[in-house]
BALUM-184187 format. One record per residue (C-alpha): residue in one letter; x, y, z; residue number from 1. Coordinates in steps of 0.2 Angstrom, whole numbers. Layout:
REM residues N
SITE   vexza    east   north      up   doba
SITE       A       X       Y       Z    NUM
...
//
This chain:
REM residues 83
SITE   vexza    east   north      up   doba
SITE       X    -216     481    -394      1
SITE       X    -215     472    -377      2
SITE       X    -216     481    -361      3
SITE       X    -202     479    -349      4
SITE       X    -205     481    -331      5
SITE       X    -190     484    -319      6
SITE       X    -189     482    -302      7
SITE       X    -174     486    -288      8
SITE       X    -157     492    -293      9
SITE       X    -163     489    -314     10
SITE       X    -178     503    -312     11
SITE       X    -162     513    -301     12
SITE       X    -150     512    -315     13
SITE       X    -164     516    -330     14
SITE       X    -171     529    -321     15
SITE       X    -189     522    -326     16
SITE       X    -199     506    -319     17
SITE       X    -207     502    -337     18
SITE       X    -200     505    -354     19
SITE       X    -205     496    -370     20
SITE       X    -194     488    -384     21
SITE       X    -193     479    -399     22
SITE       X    -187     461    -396     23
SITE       X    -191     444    -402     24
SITE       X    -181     434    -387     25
SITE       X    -177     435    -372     26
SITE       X    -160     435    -378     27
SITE       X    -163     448    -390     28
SITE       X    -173     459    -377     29
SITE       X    -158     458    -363     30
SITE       X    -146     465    -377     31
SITE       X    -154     480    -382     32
SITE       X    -158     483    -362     33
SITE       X    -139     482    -360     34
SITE       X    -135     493    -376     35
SITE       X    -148     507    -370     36
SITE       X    -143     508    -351     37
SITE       X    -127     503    -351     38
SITE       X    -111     492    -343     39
SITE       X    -119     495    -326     40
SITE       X    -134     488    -331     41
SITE       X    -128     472    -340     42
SITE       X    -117     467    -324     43
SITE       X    -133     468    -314     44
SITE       X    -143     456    -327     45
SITE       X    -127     445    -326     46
SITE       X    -127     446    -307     47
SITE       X    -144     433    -308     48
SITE       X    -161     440    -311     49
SITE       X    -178     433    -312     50
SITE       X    -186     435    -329     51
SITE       X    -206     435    -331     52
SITE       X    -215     433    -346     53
SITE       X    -232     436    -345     54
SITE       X    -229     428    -326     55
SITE       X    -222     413    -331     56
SITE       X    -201     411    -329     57
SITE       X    -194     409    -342     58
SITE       X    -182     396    -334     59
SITE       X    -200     386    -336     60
SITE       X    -202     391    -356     61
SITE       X    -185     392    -365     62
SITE       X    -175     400    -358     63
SITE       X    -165     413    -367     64
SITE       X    -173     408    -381     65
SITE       X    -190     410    -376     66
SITE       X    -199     421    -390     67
SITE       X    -208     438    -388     68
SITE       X    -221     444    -400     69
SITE       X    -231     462    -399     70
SITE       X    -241     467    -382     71
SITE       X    -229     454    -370     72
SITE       X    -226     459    -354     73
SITE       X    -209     454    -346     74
SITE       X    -204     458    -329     75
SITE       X    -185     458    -322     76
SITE       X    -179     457    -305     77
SITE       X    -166     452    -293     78
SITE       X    -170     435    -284     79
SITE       X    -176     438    -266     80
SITE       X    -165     432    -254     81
SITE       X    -166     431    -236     82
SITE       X    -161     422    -221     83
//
């Protein structure tokens, strides 16, 4: 299992800020996310968020791709903007 944490309007729309799934990629992990919370949820992901695993971005690992294996720790959340 990986634990998931969700931040902002992700943690709004699950109703939870941590839930745990079986995934083996990234990939993989975002599409049961989407399945188990819904349309609203998958348009937020494809909106552009920032995925952590084990606090490293996965745009730094690969990507989508990037594997998952038992006990990982991802987090997801909107980039931060400002100005």
């Amino acid at each position: 299992m990986v634990k998931v944490k969700l931040f902002a309007t992700l943690a709004q729309i699950a109703r939870k800020r941590m839930v745990e799934v079986e995934a083996t990629t990234a990939s993989e992990l975002l599409e049961k996310l989407s399945q188990i919370y819904g349309e609203e949820f998958r348009k937020e992901l494809e909106g552009g968020m920032i995925f952590l695993v084990n606090g490293i971005n996965i745009e730094h690992l690969d990507g989508l791709n990037t594997p998952l294996k038992d006990g990982d720790t991802v987090s997801i959340f909107p980039p931060i903007g400002g100005g």
